[in-house]
N, C-alpha and C positions, 0 to 999 in steps of 0.2 A: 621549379625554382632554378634559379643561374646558379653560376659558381657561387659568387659573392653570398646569394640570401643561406646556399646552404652552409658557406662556411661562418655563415653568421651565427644560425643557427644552430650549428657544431658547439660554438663556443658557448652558447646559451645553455647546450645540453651539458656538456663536461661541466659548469659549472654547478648545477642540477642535479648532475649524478654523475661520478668520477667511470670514464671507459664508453659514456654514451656517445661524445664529441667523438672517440675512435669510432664508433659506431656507424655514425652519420655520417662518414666520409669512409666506411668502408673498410678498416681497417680490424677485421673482427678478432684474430688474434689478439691484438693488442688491448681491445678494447674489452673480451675478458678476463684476460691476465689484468688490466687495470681495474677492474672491478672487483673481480673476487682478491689482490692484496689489498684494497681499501678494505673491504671486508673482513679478510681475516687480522683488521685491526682489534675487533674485538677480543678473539680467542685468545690474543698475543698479549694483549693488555690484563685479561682476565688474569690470565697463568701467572703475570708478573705481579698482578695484584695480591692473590693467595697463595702463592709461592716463589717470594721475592727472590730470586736468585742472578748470579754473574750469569749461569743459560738462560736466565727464562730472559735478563735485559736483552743482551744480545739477539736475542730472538726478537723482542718485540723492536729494537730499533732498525733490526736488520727488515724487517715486515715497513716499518715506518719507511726508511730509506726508498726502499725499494715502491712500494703506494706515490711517494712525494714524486719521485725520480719519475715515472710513470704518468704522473700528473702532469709535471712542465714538458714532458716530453708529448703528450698532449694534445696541448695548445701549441706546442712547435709545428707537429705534425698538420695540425686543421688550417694551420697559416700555408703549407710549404708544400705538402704530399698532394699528387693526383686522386683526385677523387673516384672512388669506384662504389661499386655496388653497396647501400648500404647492408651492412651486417654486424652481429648476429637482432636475430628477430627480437628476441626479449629486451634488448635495450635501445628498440626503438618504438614498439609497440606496447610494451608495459614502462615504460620510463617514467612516470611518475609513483608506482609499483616501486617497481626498484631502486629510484630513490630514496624513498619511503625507507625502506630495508636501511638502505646506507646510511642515513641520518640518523635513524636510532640508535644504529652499534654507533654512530661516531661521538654522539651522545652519551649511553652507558659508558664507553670508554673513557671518555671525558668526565664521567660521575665518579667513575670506580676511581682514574688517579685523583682528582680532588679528596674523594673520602679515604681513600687507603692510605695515601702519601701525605707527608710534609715535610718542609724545610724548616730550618731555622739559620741562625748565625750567632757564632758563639760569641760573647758577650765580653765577658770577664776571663781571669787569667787561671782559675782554679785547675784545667785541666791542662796547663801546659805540662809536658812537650806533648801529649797524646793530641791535643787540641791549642789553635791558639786563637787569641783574640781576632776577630773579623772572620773568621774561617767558615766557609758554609756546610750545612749539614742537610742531608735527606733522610727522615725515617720514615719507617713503618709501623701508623698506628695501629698496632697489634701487639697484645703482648705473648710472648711464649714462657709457656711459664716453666719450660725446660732449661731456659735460659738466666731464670731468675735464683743464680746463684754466686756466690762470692767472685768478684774479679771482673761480674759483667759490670760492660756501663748501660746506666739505663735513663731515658727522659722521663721526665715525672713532673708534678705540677708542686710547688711549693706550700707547703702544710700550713695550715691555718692559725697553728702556734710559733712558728719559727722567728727568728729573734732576729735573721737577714730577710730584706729583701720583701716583695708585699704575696702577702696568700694566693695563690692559683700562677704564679709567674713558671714559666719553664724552665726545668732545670735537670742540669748532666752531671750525672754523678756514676761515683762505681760503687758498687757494693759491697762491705767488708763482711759484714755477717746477717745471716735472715732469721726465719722466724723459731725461736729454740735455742737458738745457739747461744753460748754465755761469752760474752764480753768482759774484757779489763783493759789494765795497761800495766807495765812493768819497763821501765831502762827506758822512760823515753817510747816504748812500742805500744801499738794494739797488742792485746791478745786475747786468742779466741778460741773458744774448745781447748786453753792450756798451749794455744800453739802462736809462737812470737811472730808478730804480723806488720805491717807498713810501720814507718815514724811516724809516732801520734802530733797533731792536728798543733798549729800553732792560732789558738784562738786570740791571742792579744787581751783586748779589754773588752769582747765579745758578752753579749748575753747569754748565761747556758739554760741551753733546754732539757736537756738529760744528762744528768749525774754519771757518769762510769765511773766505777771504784776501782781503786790498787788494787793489783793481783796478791793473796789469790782470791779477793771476795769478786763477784761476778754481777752482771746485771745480765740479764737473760731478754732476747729481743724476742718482743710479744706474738702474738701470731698475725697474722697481715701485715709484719711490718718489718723492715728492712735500714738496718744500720749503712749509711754512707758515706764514703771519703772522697777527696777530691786528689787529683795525683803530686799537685803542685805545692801538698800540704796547707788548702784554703780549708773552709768551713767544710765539718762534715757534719753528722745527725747530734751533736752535742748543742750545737748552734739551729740546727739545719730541722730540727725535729728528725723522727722517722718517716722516710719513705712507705708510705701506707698502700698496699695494692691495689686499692681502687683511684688512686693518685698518678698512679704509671702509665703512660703514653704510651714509651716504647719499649724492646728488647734489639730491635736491630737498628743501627744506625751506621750511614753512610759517605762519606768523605765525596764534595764536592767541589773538589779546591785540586790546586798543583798538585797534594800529594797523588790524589787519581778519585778516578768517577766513578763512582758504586764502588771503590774498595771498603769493605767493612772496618767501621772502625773497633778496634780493640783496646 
């Protein structure tokens, strides 16, 4: 083959299989460093899947970066650079092989964020200033249930009896007391366990779903199920029904907006 058929052909392989286009023009450094960061897209992605973390993103976009960057540089290289020996031998003689490989993790990768992740965009005004209207969000469907205690915010699907809003909608809330704990109100307050908690709820002309009583009689929140508040004093579980555990989305949720990318919201 001429120049031309093989840089034609270069471009046909990179596209194929990310490091083979370095291959075919000889470029063998390059063109296993491009192949094995496209690769360890998976690992990167895995870790951030089941252990959502500020390291583990960082990590996986630093791995993304550096795959992508490696990529266009590429296609720069098969247009530009002197052609020499092709090398290394596996990504020229097993290349449909080792494509093979690449397409599946880029695949599982692309399964795992679909399944593990979502977005949303907040809605309504309940959670201002924690959250405000239009704001976008990233969680992780998973729930920890280490987390599942008073002050977390958590997404859950809207109760089948709730008096807002239609059954299964998504919804952010925090949680004032769980399963055990006895509930009232006293001066205008929650209180919980005897202990004076947020200004209670201004329902308006609201339908109530659950009764709380003056302090000191008590309503005790059942087992699976999770008393909620909103910070801006909107609906909580009076209106809202209880947050039922098999209802919860999430535990971790993530700030995709001005205030910052993957900061946790709290």
């Amino acid at each position: 083959m001429d120049a031309i058929e093989i840089r034609a052909a270069a471009v046909k392989s990179a596209l194929l299989c990310s490091g083979a286009g370095f291959a075919l023009i000889g470029k063998g450094r390059f063109a296993i460093a491009t192949f094995i960061s496209t690769l360890s897209l998976l690992p990167a992605v895995a870790t951030l899947a089941f252990w959502p973390t500020a390291w583990s993103l960082a990590t996986a976009l630093t791995v993304f970066l550096v795959a992508a960057g490696l990529g266009i540089y590429e296609h720069v290289a098969i247009q530009r650079s002197s052609l020499r020996s092709p090398s290394p031998f596996f990504l020229r003689k097993w290349l449909i092989g080792s494509a093979t490989v690449l397409w599946i993790s880029l695949l599982i990768c692309l399964g795992l964020t679909v399944t593990v992740f979502g977005s949303t965009r907040m809605a309504g005004t309940g959670m201002v200033p924690t959250l405000v209207p239009g704001e976008r969000l990233m969680f992780h469907k998973y729930v920890d249930f280490r987390l599942l205690k008073p002050g977390a915010i958590i997404i859950y699907k809207n109760a089948n009896n709730s008096a807002w809003g239609k059954p299964g909608w998504i919804m952010i809330s925090r949680i004032l007391a769980g399963p055990g704990d006895e509930i009232s109100f006293q001066n205008n307050r929650y209180v919980v366990n005897g202990i004076e908690g947020p200004v209670l709820s201004n329902l308006g002309e609201s339908v109530t779903r659950i009764e709380v009583p003056s302090f000191p009689k008590t309503l005790t929140v059942p087992e699976k199920c999770y008393f909620v508040t909103q910070d801006s004093s909107g609906y909580d579980s009076r209106v809202l029904s209880w947050a039922r555990l098999e209802n919860i989305v999430s535990t971790k949720l993530w700030y995709l907006s001005s205030r910052g990318i993957f900061k946790t919201v709290e």
